[in-house]
N, C-alpha and C positions, 0 to 999 in steps of 0.2 A: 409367564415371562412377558417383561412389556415388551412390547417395539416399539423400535426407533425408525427415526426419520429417515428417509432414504440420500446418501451424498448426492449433489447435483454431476450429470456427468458428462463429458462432451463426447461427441463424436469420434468413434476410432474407426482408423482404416481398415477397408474391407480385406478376409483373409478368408483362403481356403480351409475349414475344417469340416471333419466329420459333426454330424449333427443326427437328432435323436429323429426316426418319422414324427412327422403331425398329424395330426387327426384332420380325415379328411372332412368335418363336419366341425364348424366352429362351435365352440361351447358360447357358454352366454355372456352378455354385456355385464361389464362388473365396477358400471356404475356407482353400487353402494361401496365400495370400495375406494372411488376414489373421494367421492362424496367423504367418508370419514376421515380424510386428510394424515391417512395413515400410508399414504404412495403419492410421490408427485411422477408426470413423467418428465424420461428422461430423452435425450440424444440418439441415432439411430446409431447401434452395435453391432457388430458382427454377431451371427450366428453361433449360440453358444450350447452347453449340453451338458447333463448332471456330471457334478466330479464328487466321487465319494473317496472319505478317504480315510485314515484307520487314526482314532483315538488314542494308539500307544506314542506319543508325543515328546516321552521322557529320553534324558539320556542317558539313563543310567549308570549312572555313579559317574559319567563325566563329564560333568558340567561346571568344574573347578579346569577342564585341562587350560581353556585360553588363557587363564590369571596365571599358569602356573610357568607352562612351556611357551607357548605360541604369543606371550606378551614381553618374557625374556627374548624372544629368539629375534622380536620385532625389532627390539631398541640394539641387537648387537651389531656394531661395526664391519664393514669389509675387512678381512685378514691376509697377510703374505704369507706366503710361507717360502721356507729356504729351496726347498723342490715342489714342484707343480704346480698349475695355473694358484691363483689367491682363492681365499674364498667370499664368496658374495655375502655383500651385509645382507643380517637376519629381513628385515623387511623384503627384499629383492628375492629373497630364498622360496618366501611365502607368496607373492603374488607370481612367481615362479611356477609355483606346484600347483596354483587355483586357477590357473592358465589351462593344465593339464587337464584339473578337475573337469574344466566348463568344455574341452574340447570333447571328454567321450561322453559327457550328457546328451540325454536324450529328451526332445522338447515335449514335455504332457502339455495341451491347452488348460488353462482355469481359465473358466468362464468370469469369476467376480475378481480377481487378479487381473484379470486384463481389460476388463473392464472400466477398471479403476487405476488402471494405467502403470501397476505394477509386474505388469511382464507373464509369461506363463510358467508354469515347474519347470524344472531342469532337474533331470532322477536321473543318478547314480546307481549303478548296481549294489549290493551289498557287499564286504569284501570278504566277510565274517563265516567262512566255510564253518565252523565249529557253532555256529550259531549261540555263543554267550552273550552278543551284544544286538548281533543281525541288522550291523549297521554300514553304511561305505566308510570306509579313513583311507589315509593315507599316511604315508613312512614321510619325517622331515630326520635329517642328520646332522647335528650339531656338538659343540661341546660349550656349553652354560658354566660359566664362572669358572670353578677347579674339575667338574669333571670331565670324562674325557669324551671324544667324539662319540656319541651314541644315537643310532637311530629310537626316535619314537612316533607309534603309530598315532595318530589327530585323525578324529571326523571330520571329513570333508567338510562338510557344511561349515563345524567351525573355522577352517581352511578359508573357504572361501569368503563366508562374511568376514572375519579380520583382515583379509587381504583387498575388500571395499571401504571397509567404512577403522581400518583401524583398532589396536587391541581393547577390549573390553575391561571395563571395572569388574573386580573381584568378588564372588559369595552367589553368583546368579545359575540360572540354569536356561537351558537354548529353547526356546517352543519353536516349531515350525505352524506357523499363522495358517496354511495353506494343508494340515494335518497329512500330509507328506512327508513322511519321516526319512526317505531317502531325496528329496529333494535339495541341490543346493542352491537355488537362487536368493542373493544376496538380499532383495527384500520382502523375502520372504521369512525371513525370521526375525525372532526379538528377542533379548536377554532380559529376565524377569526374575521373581519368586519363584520358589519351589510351587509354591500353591496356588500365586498363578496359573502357571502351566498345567498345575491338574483343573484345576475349573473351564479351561478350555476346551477339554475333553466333551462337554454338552453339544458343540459346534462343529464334531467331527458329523462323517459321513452326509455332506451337504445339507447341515443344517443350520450353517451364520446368513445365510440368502435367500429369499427365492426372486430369482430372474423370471419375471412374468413378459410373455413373449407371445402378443395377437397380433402380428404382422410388421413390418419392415420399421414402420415407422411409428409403431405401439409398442413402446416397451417400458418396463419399468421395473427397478430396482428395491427392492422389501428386504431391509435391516432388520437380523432378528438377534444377531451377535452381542452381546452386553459388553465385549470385552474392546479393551483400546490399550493398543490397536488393535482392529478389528481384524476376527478370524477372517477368513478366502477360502472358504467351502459352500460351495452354492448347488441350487435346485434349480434347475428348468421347467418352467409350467409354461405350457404350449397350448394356448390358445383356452389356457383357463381349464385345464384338464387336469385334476392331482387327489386325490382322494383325501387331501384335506382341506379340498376347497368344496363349500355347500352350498347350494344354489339357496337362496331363502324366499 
């Protein structure tokens, strides 16, 4: 696989997280390394630590719902009704629920997401007791065109990305960038090909990165991801320690 170049990156604010030991014996200069112009470095980062994460990416079988329900539901009107409060236009319904969504999230750090200045995971539980799909959703209740008020259950995620960025074109399917499959942060995902999203499967379990990490102000970012946008599954190597690095 080739590598790619590393983004240039600035400075982020320092932040408390959990981090991996170092080895209390620095491994060796990795001069030929830079010498190959395969790593530039980069900005001093916060403290960061392997995030692995699981390959099952897909949505199975619902990756039509935002064209189908949740891009109706966007463009519908506020409604009166003859008794009780109105009801809120479809767009206010949806950033409603992903209000909800973002408040019982719980924050995972990514190390190459945050790095790159796209925020950390935000993991939702699963809601899927029967376990057919083993994903979070959520209930939205509406009534689309003739039929009548009917609750349907929407994956949060896709919840919450239409309710940032607006409903989606039709025929694609969700990757989660950050192989997070209960994650919803908003840019953390991307609407693609079917076979996209399976190709991105090579980049789970911390293998779009390796965060190379000799000291506060030694760091450097190693692109190994083919795909754009690029996966947010990274590796920590501490001080040049990783069993796929070889001293020559």
């Amino acid at each position: 696989m080739s590598v790619f170049a590393p983004t240039p990156l600035q400075p982020t604010k320092k932040r408390r997280v959990s981090s991996p030991p170092v080895p209390s014996s620095l491994g060796p200069p990795y001069s030929d390394i830079l010498e190959s112009g395969i790593v530039e470095p980069v900005g001093i980062v916060s403290r960061v630590h392997s995030l692995s994460g699981t390959s099952d990416d897909r949505d199975e079988g619902h990756s039509n719902k935002p064209t189908s329900f949740l891009r109706k539901l966007w463009y519908k009107p506020a409604e009166k009704r003859p008794r009780g409060a109105p009801i809120k236009a479809g767009e206010a319904q949806i950033k409603d629920k992903a209000a909800v969504i973002m408040n019982k999230a719980e924050l995972q750090f990514n190390p190459v997401a945050a790095t790159l200045g796209l925020g950390d995971c935000m993991i939702v539980k699963t809601s899927d007791t029967s376990r057919t799909t083993n994903r979070p959703f959520e209930k939205l209740t509406a009534a689309i065109g003739q039929e009548q008020r009917t609750g349907h259950n929407m994956l949060s995620y896709h919840i919450t990305w239409v309710a940032a960025n607006g409903p989606t074109a039709g025929g694609r399917e969700y990757s989660h960038r950050c192989h997070q499959k209960c994650c919803v942060a908003t840019k953390h995902g991307v609407w693609e090909s079917g076979l996209k999203n399976t190709r991105r499967k090579i980049c789970a379990d911390g293998k779009s990165h390796f965060l190379l990490d000799n000291g506060p102000d030694d760091k450097y970012l190693v692109r190994i991801c083919p795909h754009e946008p690029e996966c947010l599954s990274g590796t920590l190597v501490a001080n040049m320690q990783h069993p796929a690095i070889t001293k020559l």
